[in-house]
VEXVEX-31167 format. One line per 4 residues: for each residue x negated, y, z negated of C-alpha. Coordinates in nm, 2 decimals. Each point is the difference from the previous one (the first is absolute). Layout:
<recs>
X/Y/Z  ...
</recs>
This chain:
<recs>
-2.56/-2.89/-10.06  -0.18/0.34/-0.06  0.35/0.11/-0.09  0.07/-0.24/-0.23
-0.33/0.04/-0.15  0.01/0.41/-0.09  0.39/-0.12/-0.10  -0.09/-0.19/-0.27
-0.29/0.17/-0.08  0.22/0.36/-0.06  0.25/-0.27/-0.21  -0.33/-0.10/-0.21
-0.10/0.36/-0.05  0.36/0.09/-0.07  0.05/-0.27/-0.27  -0.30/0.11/-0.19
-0.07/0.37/0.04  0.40/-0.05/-0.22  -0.01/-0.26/-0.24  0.23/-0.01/-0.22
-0.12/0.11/-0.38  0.25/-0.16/-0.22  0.13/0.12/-0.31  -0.13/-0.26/-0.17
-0.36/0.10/0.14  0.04/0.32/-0.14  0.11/-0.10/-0.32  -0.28/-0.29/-0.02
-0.27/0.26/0.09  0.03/0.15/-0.39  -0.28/-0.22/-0.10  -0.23/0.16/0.25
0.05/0.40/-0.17  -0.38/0.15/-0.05  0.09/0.01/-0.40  0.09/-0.38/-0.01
-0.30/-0.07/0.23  -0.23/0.21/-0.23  0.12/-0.14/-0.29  -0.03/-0.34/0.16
-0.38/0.07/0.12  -0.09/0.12/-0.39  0.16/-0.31/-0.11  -0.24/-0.20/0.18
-0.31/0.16/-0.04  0.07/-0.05/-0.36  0.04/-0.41/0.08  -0.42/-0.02/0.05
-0.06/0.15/-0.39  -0.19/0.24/0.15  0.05/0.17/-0.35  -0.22/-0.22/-0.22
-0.28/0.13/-0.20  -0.33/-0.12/-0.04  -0.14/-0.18/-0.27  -0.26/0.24/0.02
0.07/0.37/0.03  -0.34/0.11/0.07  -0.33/-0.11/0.04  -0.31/0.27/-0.05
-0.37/-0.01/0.05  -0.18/0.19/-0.18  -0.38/0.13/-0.02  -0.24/0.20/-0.18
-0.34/0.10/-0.03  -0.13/0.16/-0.36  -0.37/0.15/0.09  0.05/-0.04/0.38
-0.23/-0.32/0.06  0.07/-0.30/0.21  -0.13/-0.21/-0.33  0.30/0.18/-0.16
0.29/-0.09/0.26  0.33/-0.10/-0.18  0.31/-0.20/0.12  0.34/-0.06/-0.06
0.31/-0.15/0.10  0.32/0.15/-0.21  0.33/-0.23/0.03  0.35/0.16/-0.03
0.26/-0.27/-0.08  0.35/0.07/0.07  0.26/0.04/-0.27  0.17/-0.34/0.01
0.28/0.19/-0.18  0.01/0.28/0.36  0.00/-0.28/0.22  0.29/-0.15/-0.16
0.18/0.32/-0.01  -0.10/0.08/0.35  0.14/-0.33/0.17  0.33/0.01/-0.23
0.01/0.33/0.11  -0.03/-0.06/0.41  0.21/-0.31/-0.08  0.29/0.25/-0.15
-0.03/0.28/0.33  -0.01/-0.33/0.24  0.40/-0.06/-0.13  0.04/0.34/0.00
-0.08/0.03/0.38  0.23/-0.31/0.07  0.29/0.17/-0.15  -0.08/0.34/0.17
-0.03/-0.21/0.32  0.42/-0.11/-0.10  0.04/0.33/-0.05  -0.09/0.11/0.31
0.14/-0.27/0.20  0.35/0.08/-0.14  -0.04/0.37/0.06  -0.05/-0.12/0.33
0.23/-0.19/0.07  0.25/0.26/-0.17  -0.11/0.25/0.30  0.07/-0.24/0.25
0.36/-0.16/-0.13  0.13/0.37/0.01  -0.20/0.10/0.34  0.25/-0.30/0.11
0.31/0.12/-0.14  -0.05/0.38/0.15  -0.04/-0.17/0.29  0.35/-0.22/0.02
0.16/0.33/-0.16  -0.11/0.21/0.28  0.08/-0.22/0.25  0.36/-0.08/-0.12
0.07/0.37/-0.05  -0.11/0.08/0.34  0.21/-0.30/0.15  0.27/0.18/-0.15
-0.11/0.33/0.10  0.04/-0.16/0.34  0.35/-0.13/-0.05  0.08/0.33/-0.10
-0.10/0.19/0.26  0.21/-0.24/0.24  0.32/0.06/-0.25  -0.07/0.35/0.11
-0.01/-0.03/0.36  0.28/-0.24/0.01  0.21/0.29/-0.18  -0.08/0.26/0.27
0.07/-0.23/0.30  0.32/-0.09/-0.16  0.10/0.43/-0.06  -0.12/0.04/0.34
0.27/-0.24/0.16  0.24/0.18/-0.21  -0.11/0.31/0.12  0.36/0.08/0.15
0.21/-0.21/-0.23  0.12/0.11/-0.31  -0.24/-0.16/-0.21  -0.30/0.22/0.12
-0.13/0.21/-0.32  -0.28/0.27/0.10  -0.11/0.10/-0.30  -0.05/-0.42/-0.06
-0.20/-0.02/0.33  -0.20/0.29/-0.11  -0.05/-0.18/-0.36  -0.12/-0.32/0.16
-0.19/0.15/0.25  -0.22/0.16/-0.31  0.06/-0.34/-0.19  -0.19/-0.18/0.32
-0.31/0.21/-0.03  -0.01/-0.05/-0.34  0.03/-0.38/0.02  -0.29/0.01/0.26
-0.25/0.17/-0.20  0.10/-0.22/-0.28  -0.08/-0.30/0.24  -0.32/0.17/0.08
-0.11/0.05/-0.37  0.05/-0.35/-0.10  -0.19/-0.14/0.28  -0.30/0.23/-0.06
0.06/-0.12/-0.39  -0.01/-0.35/0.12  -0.30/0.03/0.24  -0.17/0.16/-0.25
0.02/-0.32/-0.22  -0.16/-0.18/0.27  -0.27/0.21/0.01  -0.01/-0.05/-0.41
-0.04/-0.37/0.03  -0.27/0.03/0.26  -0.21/0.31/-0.22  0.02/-0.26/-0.31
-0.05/-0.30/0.17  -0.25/0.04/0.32  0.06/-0.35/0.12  0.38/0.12/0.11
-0.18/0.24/0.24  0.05/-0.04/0.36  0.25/-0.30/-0.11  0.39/-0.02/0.04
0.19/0.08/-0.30  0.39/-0.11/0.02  0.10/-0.06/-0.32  0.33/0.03/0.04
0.08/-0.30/0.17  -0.13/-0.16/-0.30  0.26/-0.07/-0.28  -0.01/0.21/-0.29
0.13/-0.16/-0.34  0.37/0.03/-0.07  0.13/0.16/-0.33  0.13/-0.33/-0.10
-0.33/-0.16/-0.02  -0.15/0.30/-0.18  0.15/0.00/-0.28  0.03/-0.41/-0.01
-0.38/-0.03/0.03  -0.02/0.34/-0.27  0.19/-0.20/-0.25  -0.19/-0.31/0.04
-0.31/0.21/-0.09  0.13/0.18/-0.25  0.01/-0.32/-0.17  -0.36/-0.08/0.08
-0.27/0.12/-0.32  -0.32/0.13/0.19  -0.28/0.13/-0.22  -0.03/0.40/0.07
-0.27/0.05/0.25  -0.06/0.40/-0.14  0.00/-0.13/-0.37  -0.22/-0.31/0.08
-0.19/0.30/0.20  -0.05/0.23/-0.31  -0.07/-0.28/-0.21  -0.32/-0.09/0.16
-0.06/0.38/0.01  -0.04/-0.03/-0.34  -0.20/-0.31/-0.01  -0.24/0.20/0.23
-0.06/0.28/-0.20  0.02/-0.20/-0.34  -0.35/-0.19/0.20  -0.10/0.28/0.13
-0.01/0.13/-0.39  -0.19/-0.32/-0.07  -0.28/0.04/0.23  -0.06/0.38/-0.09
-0.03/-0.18/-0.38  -0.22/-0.22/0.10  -0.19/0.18/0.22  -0.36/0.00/-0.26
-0.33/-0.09/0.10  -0.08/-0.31/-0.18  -0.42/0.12/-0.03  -0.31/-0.23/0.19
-0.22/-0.23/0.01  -0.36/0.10/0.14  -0.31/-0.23/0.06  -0.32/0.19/0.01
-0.36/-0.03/0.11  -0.34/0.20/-0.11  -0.28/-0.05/0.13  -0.18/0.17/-0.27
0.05/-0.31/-0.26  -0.20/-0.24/0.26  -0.31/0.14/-0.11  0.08/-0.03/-0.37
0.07/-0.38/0.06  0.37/0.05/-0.08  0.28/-0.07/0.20  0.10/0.29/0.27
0.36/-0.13/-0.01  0.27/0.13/-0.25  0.37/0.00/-0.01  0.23/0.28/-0.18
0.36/0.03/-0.08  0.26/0.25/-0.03  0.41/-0.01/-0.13  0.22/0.27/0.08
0.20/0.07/-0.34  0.32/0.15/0.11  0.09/0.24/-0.30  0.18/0.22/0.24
0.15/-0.01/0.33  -0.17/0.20/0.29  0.30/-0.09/0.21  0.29/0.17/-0.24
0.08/0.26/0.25  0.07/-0.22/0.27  0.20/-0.28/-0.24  0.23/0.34/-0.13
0.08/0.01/0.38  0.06/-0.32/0.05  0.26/-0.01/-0.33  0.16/0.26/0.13
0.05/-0.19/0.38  0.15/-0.32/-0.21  0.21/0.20/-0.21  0.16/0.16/0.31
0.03/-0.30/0.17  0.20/-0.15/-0.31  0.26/0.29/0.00  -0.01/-0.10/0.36
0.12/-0.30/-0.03  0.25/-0.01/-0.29  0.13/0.30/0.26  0.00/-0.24/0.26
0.20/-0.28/-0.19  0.26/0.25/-0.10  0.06/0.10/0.34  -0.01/-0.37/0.17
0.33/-0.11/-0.11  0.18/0.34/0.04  -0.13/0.02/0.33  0.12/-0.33/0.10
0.34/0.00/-0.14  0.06/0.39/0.15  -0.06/-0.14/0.35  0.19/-0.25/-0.04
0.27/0.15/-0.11  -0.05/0.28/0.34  0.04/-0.27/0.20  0.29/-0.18/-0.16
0.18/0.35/0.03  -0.13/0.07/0.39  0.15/-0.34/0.11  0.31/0.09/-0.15
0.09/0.31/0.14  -0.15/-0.13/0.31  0.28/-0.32/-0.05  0.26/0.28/-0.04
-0.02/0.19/0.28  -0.06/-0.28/0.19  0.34/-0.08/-0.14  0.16/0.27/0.07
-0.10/0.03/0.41  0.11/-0.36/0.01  0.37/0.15/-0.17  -0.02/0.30/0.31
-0.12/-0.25/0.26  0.27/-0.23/-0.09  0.32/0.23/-0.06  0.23/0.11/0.26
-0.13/0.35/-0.11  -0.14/0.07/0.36  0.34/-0.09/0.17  0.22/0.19/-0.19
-0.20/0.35/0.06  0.00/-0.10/0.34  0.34/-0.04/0.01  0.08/0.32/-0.21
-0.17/0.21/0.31  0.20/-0.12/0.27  -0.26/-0.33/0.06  -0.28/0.26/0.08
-0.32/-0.22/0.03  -0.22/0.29/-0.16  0.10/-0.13/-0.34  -0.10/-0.34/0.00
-0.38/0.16/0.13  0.03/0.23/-0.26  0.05/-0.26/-0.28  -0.23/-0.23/0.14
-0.28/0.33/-0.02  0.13/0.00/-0.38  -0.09/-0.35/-0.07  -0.34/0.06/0.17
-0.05/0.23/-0.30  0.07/-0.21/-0.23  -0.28/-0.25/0.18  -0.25/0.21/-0.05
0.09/0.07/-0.38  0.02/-0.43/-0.02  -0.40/0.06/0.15  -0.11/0.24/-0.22
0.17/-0.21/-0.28  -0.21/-0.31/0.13  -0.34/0.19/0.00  0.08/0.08/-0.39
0.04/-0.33/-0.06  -0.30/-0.18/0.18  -0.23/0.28/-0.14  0.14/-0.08/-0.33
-0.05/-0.40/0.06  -0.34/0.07/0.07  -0.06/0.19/-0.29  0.16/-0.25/-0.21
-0.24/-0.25/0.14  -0.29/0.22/-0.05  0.10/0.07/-0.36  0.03/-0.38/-0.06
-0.33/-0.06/0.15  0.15/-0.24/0.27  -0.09/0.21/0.28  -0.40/-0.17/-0.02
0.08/-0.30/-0.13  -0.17/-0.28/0.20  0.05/-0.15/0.22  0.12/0.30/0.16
0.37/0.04/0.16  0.20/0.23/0.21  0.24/0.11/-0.24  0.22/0.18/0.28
0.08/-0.31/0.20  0.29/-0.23/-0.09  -0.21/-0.30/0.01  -0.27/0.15/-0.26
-0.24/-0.11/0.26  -0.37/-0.06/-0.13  -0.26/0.22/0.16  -0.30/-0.18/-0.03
</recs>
């Protein structure tokens, strides 16, 4: 039984001490990046008005004695109204930077998310490249063990045996550098995202989208009208300092109102009360330098965003057209190992050296090549899919999906 016990107990330990962190965890975990969590806090704070003036801006009491007698002790209470005008500004204003934050929170959560859809693609990259490294090297060592049986037969080459010999160590370092390139995306994932620390991360046996579905779901989208998040982003830049112009206009203190007392007048049977009056008349500005700033903040944030609508479409239709042209030569090559894979091509140079059995290794090697240009082809094209995505503001849309799965699976 104590056996049994400490058995299960190393199995419990085991299972959790390696979780696995899927890659839909990691993808998911976009909405908890510091800048989409600060904007999110600032966002909220904002929700309790915590920005509304006061009716009254200030409230003074005020005394004075003329000849220094207690007989001639004077009060006062002086009222400072707020500028009704200010307070509007000032809520339009907070009302305006409140949007503002929300789209900066988008912002960030697609920058984000941008990080972590190519931290995933480096890492199937790297691990396919060093799968084939792998393969390679075994090409390699099946070559040798074939020239060294024909060590006494006429098929023996030295100066071949010394190629592959120097072929071999160059396959193995090769192996060694994409591994360290692979575990280093590992490490990636876990310095951007702290809850993969400590957890098992095995992507690979997850499958990745196929070419085919990339550009069928591209196309769909492509069709899809999405309003700009950067110019919707740059518009309400301008809103904000257009208020923020506002506020600095209407930024004038209106005057008071002030209720007195003298004790003086109670003596002279009059009444020790009095009330005075006084209207600001704005015939000039104090505030001008700080409204020529904040003119000069909206009219950069317009050439901002007629900048910003000029470059939307572009961008979109130049990614698009990336990845239309990445699947392509990607469907050609493909294409053409298919052609080499299927043709009698291997047999015939077999048969052209006497049936030596080097030849078909050394075509297969060739072939292996061309894998890993098909690899690097595929990495073009899913980073250019996800900048298409990101260009068409899909990438954030709610509710969020994992646009590298076949399934579009939702992540929330």
């Amino acid at each position: 039984m104590k056996h049994l016990f400490l058995y299960l107990l190393l199995i419990f330990v085991s299972h959790h001490s390696y979780s696995q962190f899927t890659m839909a965890e990691f993808i998911r975990s976009a909405v908890e990046a510091p800048e989409v969590k600060s904007a999110d806090a600032q966002i909220n704070y904002l929700q309790s008005n915590p920005y509304r003036l006061s009716p009254l801006q200030k409230l003074e009491f005020r005394t004075q004695n003329r000849e220094l007698m207690n007989t001639q002790q004077e009060y006062a209470l002086r009222f400072n109204p707020a500028n009704p005008w200010e307070m509007r500004s000032n809520n339009k204003y907070f009302e305006e930077y409140k949007s503002s934050l929300s789209f900066e929170k988008e912002r960030a959560l697609k920058t984000s998310l941008v990080d972590r859809y190519n931290l995933v693609i480096l890492y199937f990259y790297y691990y396919e490249l060093k799968s084939l490294a792998e393969e390679n090297e075994k090409l390699v060592e099946k070559q040798l063990a074939i020239l060294e049986r024909q060590s006494v037969s006429s098929f023996f080459d030295a100066d071949e045996y010394v190629k592959l010999k120097v072929e071999q160590l160059d396959k193995t370092v090769e192996k060694e550098e994409t591994d360290f390139d692979w575990q280093s995306q590992k490490s990636a994932v876990s310095q951007l995202d702290p809850q993969a620390s400590g957890k098992s991360i095995s992507w690979e046996t997850q499958p990745l989208i196929s070419i085919d579905r990339m550009e069928r779901v591209a196309d769909s989208l492509k069709t899809q009208t999405i309003t700009p998040l950067e110019v919707a982003y740059r518009q309400q830049k301008v809103n904000v300092a257009r208020s923020q112009y506002n506020l600095e206009k209407s930024n004038i203190n209106m005057g008071f109102l002030q209720t007195s007392y003298d004790r003086r007048r109670v003596n002279q049977d009059r009444t020790p009360f009095d009330i005075s009056l006084g209207v600001t008349i704005p015939i000039t500005n104090p505030n001008k330098g700080d409204m020529a700033r904040r003119k000069l903040d909206e009219i950069e944030s317009e050439f901002e965003l007629n900048a910003a609508r000029i470059e939307d479409q572009a961008s979109q239709d130049i990614s698009y057209l990336k990845l239309k042209e990445s699947i392509h030569r990607y469907r050609d090559l493909q294409r053409k190992i298919n052609e080499l894979k299927n043709s009698s091509m291997q047999k015939d140079l077999t048969l052209l050296k006497g049936g030596d059995p080097l030849i078909a290794l050394q075509f297969e090697a060739g072939l292996t090549k061309l894998n890993v240009l098909q690899t690097k082809l595929q990495r073009k094209a899913l980073t250019y899919y996800v900048e298409f995505l990101t260009q068409s503001d899909h990438l954030q849309q709610k509710p969020l999906v994992n646009y590298l799965s076949d399934y579009l699976t939702r992540l929330d």
